[in-house]
N, C-alpha and C positions, 0 to 999 in steps of 0.2 A: 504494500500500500504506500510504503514512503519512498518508494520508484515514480509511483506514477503520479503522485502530488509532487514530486522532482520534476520529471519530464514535464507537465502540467506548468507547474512553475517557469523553467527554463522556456517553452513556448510562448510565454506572456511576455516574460523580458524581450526573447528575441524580436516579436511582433511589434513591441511597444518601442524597442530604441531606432534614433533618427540614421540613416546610412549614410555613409561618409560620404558620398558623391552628390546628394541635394545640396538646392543652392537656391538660393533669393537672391535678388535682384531689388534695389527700392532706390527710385530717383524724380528728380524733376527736371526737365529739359523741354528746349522748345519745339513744336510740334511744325505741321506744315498747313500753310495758308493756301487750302484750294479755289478757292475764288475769293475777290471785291468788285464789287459794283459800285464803280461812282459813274457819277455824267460827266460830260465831258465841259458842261458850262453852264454859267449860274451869273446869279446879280448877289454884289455886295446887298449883306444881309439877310438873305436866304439860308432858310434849315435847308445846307445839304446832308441826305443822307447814305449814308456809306454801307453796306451791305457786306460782309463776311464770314468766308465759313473756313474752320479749320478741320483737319483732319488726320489722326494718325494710324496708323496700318494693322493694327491690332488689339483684341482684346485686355490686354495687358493695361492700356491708357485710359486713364480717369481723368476728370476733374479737369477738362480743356476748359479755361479761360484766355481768351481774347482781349488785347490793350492795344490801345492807340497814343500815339505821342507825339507832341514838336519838336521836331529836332532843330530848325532852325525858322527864320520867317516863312520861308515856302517849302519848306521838307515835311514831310509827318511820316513815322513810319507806324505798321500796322502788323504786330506780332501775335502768338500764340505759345502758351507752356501748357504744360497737362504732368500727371503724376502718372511714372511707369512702376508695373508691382509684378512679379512673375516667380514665380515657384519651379526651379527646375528649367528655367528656360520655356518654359509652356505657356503659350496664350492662344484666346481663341480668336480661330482667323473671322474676324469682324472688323468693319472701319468704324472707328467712333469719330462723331463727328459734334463740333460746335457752331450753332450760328450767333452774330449778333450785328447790333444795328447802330453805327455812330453818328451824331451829330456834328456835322460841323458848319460855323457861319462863320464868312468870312467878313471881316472887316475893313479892308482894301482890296485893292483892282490887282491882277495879277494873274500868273500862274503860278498854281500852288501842285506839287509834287508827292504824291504818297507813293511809299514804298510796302508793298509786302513781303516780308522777312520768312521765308520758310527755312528748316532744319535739312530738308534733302533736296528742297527746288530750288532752281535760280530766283531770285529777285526779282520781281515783278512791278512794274514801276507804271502808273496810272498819273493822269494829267486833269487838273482841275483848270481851265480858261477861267477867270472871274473878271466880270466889268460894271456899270452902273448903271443900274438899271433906265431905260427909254421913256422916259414919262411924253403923252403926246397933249399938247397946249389945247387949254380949252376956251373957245373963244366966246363963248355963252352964246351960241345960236341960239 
């Protein structure tokens, strides 16, 4: 009887300990920005809006958030991070994806330049024309 609550025992342990070849993986990095939609022209002081979606290749990515920034008067660039988690190298082949929607209004006449920044694509670079808006006189007919 105290063979087989032995053997009993020892199958518990072996089942229960972690094997030396698992492995986790846990990071934050940035992801890839598959589309922006902007116009291509607008009037000083219009909500324009900016349309993006990010995307990364596997079930492994969480938590895509999308940021927009000024980098200088006419630059803005327009990135994505997400959290990667993976057990063993194992994720499931899905695209996880994020959309979101920025505003921007421009304040002087110009062109204004966004940049979307992906992790595996080239730079993607979109053109905003801004001028002031047409107003047409009214002569009180």
């Amino acid at each position: 009887m105290k063979k087989l609550y032995f053997v009993g025992l020892m199958l518990l342990f072996l089942t229960s300990c972690k094997l030396e070849n698992d492995s986790y993986s846990h990071f934050y990095d940035y992801v890839d920005i598959a589309q922006t939609l902007i116009p291509a022209t607008a009037y000083v002081g219009d909500s324009v809006l900016i349309h993006t979606t990010a995307v990364a290749n596997n079930g492994c990515w969480k938590n895509l958030k999308l940021s927009y920034g000024r980098i200088n008067d006419s630059l803005y660039a327009i990135n994505a991070q997400g959290e990667y988690e993976s057990y063993n190298n194992l994720c499931p082949e899905v695209v996880v994806m994020a959309d979101s929607i920025f505003t921007f209004i421009p304040d002087t006449t110009g062109t204004f330049i966004f940049v979307s920044q992906s992790r595996n694509r080239s730079n993607v670079y979109d053109t905003l024309q801004v001028s002031l808006p047409q107003f047409e006189p009214d002569f009180g007919d």
